[in-house]
C-alpha positions in Angstrom: -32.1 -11.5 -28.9 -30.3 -8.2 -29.5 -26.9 -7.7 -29.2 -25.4 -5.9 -25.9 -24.6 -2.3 -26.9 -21.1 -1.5 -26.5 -20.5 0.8 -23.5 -16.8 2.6 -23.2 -15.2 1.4 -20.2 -18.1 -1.4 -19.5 -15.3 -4.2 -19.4 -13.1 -2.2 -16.4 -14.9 -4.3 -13.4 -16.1 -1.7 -10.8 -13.0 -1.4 -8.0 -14.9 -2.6 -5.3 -15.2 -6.0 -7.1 -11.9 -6.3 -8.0 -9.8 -9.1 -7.1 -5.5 -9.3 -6.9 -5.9 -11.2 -10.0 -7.4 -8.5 -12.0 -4.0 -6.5 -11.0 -1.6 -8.7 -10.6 1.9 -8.5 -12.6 3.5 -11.8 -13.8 5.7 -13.0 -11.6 9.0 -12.1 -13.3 12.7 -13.8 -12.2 12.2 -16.5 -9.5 15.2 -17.9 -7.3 16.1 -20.4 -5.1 16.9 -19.6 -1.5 20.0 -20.9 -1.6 21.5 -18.4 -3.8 24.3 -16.3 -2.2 22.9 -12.4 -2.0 26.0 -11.2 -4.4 24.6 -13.9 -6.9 20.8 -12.6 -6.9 22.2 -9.1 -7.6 23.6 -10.2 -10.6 20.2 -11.9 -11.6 19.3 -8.8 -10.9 21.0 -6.8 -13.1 21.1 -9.1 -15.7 17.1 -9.9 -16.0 17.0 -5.4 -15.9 14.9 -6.3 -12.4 13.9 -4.7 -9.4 13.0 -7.9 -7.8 13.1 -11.1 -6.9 10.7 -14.2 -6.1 12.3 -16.5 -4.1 11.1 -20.3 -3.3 12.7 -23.4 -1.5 14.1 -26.6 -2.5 10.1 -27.6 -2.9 9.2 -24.6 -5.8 7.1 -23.1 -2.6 7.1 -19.0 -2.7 9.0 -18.2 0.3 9.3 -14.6 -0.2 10.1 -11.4 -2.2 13.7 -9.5 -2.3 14.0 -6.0 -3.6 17.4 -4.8 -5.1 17.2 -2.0 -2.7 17.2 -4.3 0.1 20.0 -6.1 -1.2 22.1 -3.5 -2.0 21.4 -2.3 1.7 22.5 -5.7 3.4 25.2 -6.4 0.6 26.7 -2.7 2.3 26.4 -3.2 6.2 29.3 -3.5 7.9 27.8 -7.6 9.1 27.8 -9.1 5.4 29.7 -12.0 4.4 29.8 -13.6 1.0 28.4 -16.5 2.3 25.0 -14.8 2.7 22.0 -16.8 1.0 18.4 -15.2 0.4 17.0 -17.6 3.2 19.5 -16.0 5.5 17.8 -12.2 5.0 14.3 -13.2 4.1 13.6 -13.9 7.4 10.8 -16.5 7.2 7.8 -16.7 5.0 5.5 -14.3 3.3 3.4 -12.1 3.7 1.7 -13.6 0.6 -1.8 -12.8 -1.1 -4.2 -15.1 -3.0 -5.4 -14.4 -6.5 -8.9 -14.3 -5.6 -8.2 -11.8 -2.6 -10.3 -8.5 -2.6 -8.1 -5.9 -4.2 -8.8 -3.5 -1.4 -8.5 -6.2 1.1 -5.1 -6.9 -0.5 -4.1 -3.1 -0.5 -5.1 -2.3 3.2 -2.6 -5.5 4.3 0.0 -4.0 1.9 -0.2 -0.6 3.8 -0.6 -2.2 7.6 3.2 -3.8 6.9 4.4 -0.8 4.8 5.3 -3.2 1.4 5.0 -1.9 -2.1 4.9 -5.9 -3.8 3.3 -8.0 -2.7 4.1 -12.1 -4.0 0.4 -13.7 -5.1 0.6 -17.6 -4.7 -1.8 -20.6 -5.4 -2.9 -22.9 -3.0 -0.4 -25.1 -3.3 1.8 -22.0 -2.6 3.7 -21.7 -5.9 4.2 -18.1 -6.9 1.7 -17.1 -9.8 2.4 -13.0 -9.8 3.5 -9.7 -8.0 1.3 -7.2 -6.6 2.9 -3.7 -7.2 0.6 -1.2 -6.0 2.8 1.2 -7.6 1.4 0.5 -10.4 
């Protein structure tokens, strides 16, 4: 049996067949809900991110905070110090699998207008980010 001859790009996997977990980032600083907002900016800062995971008292993903959205409610006019990442998440997900379709995962990203997306198992734990800045 010969050996496979190298092609240049042959390992890339075609797009259609890609799946989130071809594109996925690692998942990066994960919180707890209960964190006050003031104390996830700090995180924040410190960690040099632009984001955070954030999962219940259970270690389930409940949801993805941007510093820009932070920032935004840590500056309205209603913010008290007493504000917890539960508080503005504003339930759970949206969420994608690993073994999503990549253009599947995409076209959901677009319909609710989000640039990251949190990737979870099926147990619900965060394994990665989505960034289809990227």
């Amino acid at each position: 049996m010969q050996p496979p001859v190298s092609n240049p790009g042959s390992n890339r996997l075609h797009r259609s067949h890609r799946t989130v977990r071809d594109a996925m980032e690692a998942t990066g600083p994960q919180v707890c809900d209960d964190m006050t907002v003031e104390v996830a900016l700090a995180v924040m800062a410190g960690a040099r991110a632009g984001h955070l995971l954030v999962s219940d008292e259970h270690g389930l993903c409940t949801g993805l905070v941007t510093r820009a959205r932070l920032t935004a409610i840590r500056d309205s006019p209603a913010y008290t110090d007493r504000a917890r990442l539960r508080d503005v998440l504003g339930g759970r997900g949206p969420f994608t699998s690993p073994l999503t379709a990549m253009a599947e995962a995409e076209r959901a990203m677009r319909h609710r207008s989000v640039d990251l997306l949190p990737v979870v198992d099926e147990e619900g734990s965060a394994v990665g980010v989505l960034d289809l800045a990227r």
